[in-house]
Backbone atoms as SQL, in Angstrom:
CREATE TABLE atoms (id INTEGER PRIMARY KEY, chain TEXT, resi INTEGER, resn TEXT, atom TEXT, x REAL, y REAL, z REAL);
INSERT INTO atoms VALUES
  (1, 'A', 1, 'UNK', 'N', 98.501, 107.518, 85.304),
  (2, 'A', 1, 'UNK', 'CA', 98.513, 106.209, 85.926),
  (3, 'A', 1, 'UNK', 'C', 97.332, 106.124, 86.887),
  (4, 'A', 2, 'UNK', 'N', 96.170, 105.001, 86.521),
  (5, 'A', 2, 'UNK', 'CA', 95.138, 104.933, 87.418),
  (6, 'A', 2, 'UNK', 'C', 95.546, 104.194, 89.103),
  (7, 'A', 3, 'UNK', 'N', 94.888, 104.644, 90.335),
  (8, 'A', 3, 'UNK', 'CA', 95.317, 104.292, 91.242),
  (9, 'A', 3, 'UNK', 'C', 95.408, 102.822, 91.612),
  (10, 'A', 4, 'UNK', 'N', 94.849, 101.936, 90.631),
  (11, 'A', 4, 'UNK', 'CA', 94.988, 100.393, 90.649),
  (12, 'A', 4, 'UNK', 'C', 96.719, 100.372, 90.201),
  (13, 'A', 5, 'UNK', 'N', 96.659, 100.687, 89.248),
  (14, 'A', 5, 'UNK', 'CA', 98.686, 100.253, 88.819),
  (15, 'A', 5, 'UNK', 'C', 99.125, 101.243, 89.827),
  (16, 'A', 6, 'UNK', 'N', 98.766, 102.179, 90.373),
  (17, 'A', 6, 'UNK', 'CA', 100.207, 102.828, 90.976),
  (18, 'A', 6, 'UNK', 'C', 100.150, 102.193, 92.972),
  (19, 'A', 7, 'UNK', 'N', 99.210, 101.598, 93.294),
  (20, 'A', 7, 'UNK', 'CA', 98.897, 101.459, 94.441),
  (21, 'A', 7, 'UNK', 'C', 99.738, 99.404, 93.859),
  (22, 'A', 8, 'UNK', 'N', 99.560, 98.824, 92.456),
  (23, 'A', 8, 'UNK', 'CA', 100.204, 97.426, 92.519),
  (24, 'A', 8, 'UNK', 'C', 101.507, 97.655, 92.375),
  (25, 'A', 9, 'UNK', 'N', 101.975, 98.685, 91.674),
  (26, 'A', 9, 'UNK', 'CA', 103.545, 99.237, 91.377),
  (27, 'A', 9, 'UNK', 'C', 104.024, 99.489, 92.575),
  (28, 'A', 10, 'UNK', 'N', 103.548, 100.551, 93.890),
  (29, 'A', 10, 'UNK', 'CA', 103.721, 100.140, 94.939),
  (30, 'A', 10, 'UNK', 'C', 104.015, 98.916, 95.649),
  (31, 'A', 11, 'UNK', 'N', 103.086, 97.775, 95.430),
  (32, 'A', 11, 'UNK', 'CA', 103.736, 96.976, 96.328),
  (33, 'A', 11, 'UNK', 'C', 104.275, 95.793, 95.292),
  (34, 'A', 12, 'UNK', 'N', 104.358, 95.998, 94.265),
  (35, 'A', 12, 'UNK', 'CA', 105.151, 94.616, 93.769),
  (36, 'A', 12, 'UNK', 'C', 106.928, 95.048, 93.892),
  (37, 'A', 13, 'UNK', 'N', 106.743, 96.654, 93.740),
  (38, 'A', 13, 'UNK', 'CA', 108.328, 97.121, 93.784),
  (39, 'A', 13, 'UNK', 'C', 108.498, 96.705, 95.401),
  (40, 'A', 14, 'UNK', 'N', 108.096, 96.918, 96.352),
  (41, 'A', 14, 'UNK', 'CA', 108.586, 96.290, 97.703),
  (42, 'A', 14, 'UNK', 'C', 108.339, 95.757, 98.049),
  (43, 'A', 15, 'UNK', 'N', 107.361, 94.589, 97.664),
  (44, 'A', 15, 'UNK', 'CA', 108.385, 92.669, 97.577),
  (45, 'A', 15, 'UNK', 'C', 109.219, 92.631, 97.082),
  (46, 'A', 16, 'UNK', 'N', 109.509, 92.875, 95.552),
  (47, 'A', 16, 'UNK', 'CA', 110.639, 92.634, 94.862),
  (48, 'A', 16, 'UNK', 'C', 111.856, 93.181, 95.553),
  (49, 'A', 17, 'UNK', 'N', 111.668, 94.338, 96.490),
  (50, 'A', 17, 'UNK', 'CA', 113.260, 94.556, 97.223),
  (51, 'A', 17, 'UNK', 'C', 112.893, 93.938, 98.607),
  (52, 'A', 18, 'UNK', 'N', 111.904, 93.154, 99.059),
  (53, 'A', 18, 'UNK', 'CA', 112.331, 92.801, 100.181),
  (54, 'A', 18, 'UNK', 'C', 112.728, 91.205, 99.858),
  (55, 'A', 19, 'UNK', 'N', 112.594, 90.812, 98.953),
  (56, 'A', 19, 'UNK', 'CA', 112.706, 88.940, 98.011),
  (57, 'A', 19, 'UNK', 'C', 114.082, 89.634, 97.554),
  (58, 'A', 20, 'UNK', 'N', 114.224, 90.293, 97.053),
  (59, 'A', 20, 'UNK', 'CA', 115.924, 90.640, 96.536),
  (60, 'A', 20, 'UNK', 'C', 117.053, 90.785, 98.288),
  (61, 'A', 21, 'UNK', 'N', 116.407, 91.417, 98.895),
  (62, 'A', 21, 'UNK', 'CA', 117.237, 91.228, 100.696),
  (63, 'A', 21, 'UNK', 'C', 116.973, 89.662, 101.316),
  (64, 'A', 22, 'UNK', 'N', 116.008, 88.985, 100.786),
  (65, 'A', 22, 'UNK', 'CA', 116.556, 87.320, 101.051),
  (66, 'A', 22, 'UNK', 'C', 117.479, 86.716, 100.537),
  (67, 'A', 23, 'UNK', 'N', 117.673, 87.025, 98.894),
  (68, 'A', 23, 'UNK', 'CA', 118.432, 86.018, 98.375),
  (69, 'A', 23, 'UNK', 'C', 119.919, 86.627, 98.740),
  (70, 'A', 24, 'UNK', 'N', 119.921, 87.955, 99.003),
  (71, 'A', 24, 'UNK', 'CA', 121.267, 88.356, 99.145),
  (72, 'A', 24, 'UNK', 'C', 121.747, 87.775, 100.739),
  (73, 'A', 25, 'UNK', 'N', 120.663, 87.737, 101.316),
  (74, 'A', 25, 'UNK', 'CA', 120.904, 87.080, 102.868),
  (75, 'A', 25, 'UNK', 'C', 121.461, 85.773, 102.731),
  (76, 'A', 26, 'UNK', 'N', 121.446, 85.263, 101.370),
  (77, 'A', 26, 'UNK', 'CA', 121.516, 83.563, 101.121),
  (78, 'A', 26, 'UNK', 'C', 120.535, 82.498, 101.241),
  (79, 'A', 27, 'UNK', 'N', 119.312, 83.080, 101.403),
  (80, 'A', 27, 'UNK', 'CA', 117.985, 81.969, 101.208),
  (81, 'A', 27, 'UNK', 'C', 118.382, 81.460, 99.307),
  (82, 'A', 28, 'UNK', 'N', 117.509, 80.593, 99.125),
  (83, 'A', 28, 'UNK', 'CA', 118.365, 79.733, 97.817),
  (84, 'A', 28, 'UNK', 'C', 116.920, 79.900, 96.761),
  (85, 'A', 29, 'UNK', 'N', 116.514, 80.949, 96.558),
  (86, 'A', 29, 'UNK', 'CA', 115.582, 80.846, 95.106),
  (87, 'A', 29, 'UNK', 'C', 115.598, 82.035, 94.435),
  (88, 'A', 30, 'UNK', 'N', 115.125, 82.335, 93.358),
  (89, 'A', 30, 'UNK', 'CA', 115.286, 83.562, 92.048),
  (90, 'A', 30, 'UNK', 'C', 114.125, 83.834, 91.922),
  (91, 'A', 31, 'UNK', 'N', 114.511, 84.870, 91.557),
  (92, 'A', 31, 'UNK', 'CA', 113.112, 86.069, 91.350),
  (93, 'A', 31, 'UNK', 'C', 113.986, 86.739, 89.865),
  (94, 'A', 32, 'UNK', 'N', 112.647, 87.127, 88.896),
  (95, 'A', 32, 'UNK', 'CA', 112.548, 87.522, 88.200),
  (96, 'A', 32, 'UNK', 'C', 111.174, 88.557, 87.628),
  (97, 'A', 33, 'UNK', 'N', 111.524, 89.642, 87.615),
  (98, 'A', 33, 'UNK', 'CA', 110.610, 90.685, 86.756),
  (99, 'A', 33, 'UNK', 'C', 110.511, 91.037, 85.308),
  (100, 'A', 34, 'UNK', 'N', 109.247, 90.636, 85.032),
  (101, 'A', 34, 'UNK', 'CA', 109.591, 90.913, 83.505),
  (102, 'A', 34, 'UNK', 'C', 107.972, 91.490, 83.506),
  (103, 'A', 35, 'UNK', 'N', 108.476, 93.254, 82.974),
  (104, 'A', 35, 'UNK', 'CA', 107.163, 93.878, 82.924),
  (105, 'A', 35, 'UNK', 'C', 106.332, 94.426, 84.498),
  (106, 'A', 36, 'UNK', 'N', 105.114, 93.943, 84.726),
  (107, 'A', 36, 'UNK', 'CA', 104.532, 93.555, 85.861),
  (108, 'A', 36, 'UNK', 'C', 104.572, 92.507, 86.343),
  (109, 'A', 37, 'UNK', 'N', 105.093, 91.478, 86.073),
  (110, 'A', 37, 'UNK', 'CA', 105.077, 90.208, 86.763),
  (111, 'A', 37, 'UNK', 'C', 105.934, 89.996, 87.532),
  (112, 'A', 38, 'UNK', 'N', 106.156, 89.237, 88.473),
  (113, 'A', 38, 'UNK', 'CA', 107.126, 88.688, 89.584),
  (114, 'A', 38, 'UNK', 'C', 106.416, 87.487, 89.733),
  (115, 'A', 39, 'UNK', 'N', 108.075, 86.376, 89.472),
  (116, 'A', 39, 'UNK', 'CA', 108.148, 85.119, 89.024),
  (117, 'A', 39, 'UNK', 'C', 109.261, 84.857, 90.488),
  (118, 'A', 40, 'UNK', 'N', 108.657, 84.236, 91.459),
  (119, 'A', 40, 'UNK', 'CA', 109.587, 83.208, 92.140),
  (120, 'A', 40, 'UNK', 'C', 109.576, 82.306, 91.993),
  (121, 'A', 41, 'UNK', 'N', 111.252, 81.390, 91.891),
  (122, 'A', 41, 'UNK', 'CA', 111.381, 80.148, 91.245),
  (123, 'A', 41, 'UNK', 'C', 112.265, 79.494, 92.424),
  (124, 'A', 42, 'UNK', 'N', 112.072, 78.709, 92.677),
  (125, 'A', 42, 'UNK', 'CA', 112.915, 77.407, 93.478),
  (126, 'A', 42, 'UNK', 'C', 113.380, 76.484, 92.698),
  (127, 'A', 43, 'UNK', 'N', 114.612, 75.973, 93.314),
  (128, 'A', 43, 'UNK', 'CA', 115.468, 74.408, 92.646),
  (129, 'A', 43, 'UNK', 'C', 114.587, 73.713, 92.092),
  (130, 'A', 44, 'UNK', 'N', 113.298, 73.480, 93.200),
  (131, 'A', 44, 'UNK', 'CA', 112.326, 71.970, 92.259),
  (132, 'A', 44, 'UNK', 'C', 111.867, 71.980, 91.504),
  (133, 'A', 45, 'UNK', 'N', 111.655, 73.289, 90.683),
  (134, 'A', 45, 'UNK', 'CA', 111.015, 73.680, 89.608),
  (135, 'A', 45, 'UNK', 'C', 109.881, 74.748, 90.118),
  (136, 'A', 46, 'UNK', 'N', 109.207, 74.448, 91.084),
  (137, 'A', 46, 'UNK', 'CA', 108.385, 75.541, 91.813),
  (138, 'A', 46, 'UNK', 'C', 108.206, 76.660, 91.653),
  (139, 'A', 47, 'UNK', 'N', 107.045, 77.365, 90.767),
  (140, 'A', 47, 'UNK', 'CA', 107.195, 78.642, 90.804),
  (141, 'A', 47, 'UNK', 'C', 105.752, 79.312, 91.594),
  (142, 'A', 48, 'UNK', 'N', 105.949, 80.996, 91.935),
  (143, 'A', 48, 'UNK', 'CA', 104.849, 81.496, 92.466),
  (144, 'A', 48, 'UNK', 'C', 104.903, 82.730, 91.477),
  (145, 'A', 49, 'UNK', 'N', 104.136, 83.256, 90.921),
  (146, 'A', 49, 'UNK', 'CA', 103.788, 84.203, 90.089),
  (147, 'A', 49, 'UNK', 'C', 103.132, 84.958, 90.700),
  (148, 'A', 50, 'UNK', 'N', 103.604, 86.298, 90.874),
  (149, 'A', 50, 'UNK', 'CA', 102.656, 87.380, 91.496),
  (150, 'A', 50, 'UNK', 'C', 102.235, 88.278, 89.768),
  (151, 'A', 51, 'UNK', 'N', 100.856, 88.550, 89.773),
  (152, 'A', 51, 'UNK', 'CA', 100.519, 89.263, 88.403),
  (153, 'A', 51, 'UNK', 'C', 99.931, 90.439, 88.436),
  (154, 'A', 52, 'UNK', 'N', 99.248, 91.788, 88.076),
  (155, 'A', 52, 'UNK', 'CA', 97.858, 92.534, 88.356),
  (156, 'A', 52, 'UNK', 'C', 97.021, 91.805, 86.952),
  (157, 'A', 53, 'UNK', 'N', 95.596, 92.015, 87.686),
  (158, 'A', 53, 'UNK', 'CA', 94.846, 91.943, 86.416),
  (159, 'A', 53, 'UNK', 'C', 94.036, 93.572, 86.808),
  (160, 'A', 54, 'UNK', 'N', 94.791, 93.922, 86.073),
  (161, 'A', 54, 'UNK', 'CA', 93.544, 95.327, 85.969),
  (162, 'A', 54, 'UNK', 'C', 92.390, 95.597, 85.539),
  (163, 'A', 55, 'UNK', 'N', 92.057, 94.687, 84.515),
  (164, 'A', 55, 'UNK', 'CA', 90.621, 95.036, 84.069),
  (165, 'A', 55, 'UNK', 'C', 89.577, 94.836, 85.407),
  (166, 'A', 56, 'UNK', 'N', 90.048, 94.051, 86.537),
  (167, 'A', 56, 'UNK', 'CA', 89.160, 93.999, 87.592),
  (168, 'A', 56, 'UNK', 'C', 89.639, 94.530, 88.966),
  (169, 'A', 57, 'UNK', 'N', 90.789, 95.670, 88.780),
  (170, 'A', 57, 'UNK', 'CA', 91.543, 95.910, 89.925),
  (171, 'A', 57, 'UNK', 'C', 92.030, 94.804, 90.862),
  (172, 'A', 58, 'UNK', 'N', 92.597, 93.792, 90.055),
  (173, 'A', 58, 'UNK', 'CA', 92.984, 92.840, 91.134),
  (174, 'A', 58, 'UNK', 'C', 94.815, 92.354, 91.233),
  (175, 'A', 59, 'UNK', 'N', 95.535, 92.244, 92.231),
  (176, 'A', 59, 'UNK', 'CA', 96.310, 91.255, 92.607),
  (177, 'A', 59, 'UNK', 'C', 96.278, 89.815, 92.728),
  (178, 'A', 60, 'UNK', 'N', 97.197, 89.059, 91.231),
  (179, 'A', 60, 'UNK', 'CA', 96.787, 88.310, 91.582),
  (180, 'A', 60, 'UNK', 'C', 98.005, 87.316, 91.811),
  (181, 'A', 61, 'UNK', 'N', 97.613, 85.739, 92.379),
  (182, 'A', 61, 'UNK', 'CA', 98.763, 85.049, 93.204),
  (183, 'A', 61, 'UNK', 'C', 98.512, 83.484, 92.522),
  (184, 'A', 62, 'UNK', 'N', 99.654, 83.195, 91.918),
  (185, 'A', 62, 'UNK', 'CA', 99.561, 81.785, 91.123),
  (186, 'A', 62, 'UNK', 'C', 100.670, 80.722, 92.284),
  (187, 'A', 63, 'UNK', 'N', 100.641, 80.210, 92.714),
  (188, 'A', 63, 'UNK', 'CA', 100.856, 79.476, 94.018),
  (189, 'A', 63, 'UNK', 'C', 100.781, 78.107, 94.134),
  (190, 'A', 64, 'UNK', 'N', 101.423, 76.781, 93.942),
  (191, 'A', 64, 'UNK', 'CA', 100.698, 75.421, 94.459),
  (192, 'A', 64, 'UNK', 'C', 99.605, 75.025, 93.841),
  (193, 'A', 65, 'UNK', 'N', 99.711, 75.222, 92.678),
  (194, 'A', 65, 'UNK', 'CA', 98.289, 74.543, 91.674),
  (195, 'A', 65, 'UNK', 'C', 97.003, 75.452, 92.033),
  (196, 'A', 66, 'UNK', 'N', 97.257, 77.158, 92.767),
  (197, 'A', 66, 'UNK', 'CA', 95.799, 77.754, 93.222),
  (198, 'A', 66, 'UNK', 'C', 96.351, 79.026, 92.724),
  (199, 'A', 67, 'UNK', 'N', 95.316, 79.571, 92.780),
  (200, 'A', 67, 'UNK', 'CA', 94.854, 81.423, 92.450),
  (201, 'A', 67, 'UNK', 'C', 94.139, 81.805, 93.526),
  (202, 'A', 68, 'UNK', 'N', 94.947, 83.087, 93.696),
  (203, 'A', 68, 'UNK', 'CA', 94.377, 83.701, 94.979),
  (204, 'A', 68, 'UNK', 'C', 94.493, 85.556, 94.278),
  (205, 'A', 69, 'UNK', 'N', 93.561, 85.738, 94.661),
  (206, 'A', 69, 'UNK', 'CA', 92.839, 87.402, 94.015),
  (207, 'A', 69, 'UNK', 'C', 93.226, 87.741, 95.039),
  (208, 'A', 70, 'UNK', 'N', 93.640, 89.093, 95.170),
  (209, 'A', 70, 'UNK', 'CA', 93.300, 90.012, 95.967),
  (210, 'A', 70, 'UNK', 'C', 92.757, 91.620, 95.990),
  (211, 'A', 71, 'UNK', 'N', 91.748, 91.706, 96.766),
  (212, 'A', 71, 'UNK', 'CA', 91.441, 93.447, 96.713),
  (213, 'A', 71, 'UNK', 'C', 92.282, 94.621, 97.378),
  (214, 'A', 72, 'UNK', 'N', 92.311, 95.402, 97.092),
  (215, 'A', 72, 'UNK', 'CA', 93.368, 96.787, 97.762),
  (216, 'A', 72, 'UNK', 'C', 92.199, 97.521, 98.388),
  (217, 'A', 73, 'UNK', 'N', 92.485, 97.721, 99.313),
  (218, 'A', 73, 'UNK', 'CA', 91.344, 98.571, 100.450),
  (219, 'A', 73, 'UNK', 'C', 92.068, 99.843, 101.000),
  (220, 'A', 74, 'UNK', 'N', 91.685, 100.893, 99.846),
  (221, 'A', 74, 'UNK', 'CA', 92.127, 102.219, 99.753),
  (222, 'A', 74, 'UNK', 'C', 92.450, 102.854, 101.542),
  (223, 'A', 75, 'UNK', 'N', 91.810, 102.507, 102.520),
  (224, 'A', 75, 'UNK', 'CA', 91.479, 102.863, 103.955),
  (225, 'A', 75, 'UNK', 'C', 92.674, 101.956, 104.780),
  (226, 'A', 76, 'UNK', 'N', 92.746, 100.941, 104.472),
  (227, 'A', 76, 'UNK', 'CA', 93.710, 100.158, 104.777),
  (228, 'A', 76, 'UNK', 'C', 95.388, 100.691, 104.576),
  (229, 'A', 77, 'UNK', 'N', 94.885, 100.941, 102.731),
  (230, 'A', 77, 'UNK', 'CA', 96.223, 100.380, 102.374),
  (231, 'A', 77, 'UNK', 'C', 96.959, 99.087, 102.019),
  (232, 'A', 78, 'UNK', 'N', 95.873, 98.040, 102.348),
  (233, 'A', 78, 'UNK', 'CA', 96.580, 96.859, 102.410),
  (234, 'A', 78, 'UNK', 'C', 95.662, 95.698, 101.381),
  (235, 'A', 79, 'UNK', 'N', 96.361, 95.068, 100.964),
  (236, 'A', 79, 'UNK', 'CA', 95.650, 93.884, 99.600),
  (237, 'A', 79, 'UNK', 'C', 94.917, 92.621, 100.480),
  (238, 'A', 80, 'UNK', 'N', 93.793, 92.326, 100.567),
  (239, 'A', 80, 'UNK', 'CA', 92.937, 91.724, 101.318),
  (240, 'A', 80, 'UNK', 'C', 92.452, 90.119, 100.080),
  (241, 'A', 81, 'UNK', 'N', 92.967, 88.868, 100.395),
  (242, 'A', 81, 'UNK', 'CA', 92.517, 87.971, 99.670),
  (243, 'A', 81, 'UNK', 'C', 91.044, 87.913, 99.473),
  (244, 'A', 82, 'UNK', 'N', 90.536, 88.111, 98.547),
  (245, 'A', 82, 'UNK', 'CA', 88.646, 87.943, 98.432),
  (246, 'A', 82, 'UNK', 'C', 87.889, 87.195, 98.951),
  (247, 'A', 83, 'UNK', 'N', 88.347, 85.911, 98.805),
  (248, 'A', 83, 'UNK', 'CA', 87.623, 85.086, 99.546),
  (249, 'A', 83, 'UNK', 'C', 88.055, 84.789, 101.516),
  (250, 'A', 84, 'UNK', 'N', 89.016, 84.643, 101.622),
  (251, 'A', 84, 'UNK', 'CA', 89.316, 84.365, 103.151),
  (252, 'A', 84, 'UNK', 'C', 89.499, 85.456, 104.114),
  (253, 'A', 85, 'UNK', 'N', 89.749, 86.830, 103.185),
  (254, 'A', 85, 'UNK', 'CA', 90.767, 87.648, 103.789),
  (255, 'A', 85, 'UNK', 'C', 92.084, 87.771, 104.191),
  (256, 'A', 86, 'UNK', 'N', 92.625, 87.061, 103.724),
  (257, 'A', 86, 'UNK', 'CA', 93.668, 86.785, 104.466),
  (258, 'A', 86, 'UNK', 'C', 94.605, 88.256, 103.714),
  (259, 'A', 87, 'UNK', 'N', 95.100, 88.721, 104.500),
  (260, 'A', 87, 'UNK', 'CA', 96.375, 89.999, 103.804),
  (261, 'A', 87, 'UNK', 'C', 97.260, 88.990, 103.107),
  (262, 'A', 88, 'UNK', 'N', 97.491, 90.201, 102.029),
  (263, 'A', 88, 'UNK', 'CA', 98.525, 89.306, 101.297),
  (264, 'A', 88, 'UNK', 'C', 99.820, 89.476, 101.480),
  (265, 'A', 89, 'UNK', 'N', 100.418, 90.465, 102.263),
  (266, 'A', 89, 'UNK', 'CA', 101.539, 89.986, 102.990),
  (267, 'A', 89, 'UNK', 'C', 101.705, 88.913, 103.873),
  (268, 'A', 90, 'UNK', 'N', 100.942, 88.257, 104.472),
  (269, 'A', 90, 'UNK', 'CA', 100.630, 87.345, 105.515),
  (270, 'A', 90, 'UNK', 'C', 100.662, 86.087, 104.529),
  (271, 'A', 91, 'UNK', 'N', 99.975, 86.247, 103.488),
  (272, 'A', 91, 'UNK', 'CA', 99.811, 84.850, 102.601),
  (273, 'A', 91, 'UNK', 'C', 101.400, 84.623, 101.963),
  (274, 'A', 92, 'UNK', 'N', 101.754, 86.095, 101.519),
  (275, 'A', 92, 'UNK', 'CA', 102.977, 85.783, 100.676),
  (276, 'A', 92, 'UNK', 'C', 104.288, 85.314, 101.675),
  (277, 'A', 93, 'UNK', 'N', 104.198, 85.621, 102.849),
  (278, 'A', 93, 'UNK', 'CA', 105.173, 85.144, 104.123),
  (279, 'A', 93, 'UNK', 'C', 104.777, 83.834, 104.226),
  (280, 'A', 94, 'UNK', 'N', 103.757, 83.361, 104.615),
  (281, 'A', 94, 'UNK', 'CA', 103.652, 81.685, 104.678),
  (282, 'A', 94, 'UNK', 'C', 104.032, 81.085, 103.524),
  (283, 'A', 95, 'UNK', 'N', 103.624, 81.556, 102.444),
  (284, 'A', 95, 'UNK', 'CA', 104.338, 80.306, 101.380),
  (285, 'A', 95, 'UNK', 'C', 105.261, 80.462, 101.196),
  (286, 'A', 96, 'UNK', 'N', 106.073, 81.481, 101.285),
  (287, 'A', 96, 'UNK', 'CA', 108.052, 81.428, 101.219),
  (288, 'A', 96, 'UNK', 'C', 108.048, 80.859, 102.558),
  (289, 'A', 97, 'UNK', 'N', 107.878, 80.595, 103.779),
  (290, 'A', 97, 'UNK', 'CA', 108.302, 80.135, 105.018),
  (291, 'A', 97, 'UNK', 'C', 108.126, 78.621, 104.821),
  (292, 'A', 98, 'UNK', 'N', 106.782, 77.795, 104.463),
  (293, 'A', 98, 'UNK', 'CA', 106.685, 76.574, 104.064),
  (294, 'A', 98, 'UNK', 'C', 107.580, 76.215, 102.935),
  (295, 'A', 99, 'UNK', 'N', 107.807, 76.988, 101.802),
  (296, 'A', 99, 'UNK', 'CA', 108.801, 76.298, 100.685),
  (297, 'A', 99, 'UNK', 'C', 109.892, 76.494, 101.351),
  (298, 'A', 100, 'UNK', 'N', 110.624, 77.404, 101.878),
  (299, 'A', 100, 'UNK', 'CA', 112.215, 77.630, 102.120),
  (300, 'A', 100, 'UNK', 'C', 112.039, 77.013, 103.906),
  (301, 'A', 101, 'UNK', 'N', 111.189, 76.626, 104.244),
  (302, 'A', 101, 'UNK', 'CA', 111.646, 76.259, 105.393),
  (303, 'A', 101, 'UNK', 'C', 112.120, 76.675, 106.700),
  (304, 'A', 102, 'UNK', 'N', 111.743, 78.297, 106.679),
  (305, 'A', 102, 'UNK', 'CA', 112.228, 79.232, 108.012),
  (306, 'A', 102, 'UNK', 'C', 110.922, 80.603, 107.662),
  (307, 'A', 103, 'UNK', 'N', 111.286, 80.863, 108.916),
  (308, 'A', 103, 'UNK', 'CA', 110.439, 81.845, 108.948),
  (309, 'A', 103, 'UNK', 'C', 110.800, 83.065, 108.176),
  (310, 'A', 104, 'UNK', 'N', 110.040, 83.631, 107.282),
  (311, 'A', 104, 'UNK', 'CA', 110.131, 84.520, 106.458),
  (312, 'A', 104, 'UNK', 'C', 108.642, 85.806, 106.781),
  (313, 'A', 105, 'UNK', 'N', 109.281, 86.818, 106.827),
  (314, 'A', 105, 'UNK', 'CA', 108.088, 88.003, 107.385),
  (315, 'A', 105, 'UNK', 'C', 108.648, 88.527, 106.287),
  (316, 'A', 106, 'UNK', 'N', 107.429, 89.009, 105.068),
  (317, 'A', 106, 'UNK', 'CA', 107.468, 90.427, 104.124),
  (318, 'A', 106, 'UNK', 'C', 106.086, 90.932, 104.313),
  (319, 'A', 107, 'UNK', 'N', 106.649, 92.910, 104.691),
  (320, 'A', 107, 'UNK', 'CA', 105.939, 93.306, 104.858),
  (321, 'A', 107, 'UNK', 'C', 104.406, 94.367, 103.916);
């Protein structure tokens, strides 16, 4: 396993258990894994797709009609959006906090 899948297997497995400790908390949307993908879905139809594309070592984030890449910064540890920077824990907490409406921190 090259360190791109085992560093995205890393963190898609802990979103997926920290999005599995919301819904059990009773926040109101579904998550689904199939493969590498993680599919959050809301009532309105709304979905956010977390994907890897490996051929370019990337994380990537299907969101609100946008795509957002991200790089993994071996020194860090942490998935850095390409263009803004923004961490992608930080990105993936604001858009569950704006759709569900409360503050949501995943780390």
């Amino acid at each position: 396993m090259g360190s791109f899948t085992k560093n995205y297997d890393v963190t898609i497995n802990k979103l997926d258990d920290q999005l599995s400790d919301l819904i059990d908390s009773g926040l109101d949307f579904e998550l689904e894994k199939n493969g590498d993908v993680l599919t959050i879905s809301f009532e309105d139809g709304t979905k956010f797709i977390v994907s890897p594309n490996s051929p370019v070592s990337q994380l990537w984030v299907s969101a609100n009609y946008e795509g957002h890449r991200f790089n993994y910064n071996p020194e860090t540890g942490l998935w850095s959006d390409e263009k803004s920077g923004e961490l992608f824990s930080a990105y993936i907490s604001r858009l569950l906090s704006q759709k569900l409406d409360t503050e949501i921190h995943i780390s």
